[in-house]
N, C-alpha and C positions, 0 to 999 in steps of 0.2 A: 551262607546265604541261600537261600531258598530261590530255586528257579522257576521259568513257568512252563506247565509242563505242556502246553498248546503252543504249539509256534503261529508268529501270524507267517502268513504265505504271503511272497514276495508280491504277486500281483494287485494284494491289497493296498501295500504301501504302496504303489505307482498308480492307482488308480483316485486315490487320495488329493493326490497332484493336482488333477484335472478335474474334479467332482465339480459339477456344476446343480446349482436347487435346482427341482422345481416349481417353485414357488414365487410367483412373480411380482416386484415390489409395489406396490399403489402407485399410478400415474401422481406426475407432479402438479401443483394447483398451479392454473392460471393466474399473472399476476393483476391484478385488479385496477382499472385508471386512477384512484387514489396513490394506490401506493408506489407508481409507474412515476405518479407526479410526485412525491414526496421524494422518491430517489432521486429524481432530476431537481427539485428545487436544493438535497445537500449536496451532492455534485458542483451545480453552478455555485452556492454557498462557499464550499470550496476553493472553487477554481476563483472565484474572485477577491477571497481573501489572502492567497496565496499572490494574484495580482498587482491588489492593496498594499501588501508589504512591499515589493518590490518596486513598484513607485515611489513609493513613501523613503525606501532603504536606499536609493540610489543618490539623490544629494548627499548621504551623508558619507557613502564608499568614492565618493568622485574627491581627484585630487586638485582641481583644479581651484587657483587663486584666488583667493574671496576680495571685499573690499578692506578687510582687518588687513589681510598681508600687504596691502599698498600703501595704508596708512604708515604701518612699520616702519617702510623701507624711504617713504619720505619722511619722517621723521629722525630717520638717521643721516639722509642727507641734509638735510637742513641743521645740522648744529655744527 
């Protein structure tokens, strides 16, 4: 195998570590009151659908005794 006949010098590799650019990235854009409101209108979209379900989802998770169960249980006493 063929070797290289330059070595790199250690201070290279350590310096490598920590290199930092200088070249400084573009400021970020401001975000604009359209799109300020557009984020907050799916946001609230969100959060109220997520709400909606939960309303909606909760008579049917509840265990509690409807009016079918009492018909039942008087029907079975009554014969």
């Amino acid at each position: 195998m063929f070797r290289r006949r330059e070595s790199v010098p250690f201070s290279f590799v350590a310096e490598a570590d920590r290199f930092r650019s200088n070249v400084t990235p573009p400021p970020r854009e401001r975000t604009t009151v359209s799109q300020l409101a557009g984020r907050s209108l799916v946001g609230l979209t969100v959060v109220a659908g997520l709400i909606g379900s939960l309303i909606l989802g909760l008579p049917a998770l509840s265990t509690a005794q409807g009016p079918s169960q009492t018909q039942q249980t008087e029907a079975a006493h009554g014969r």
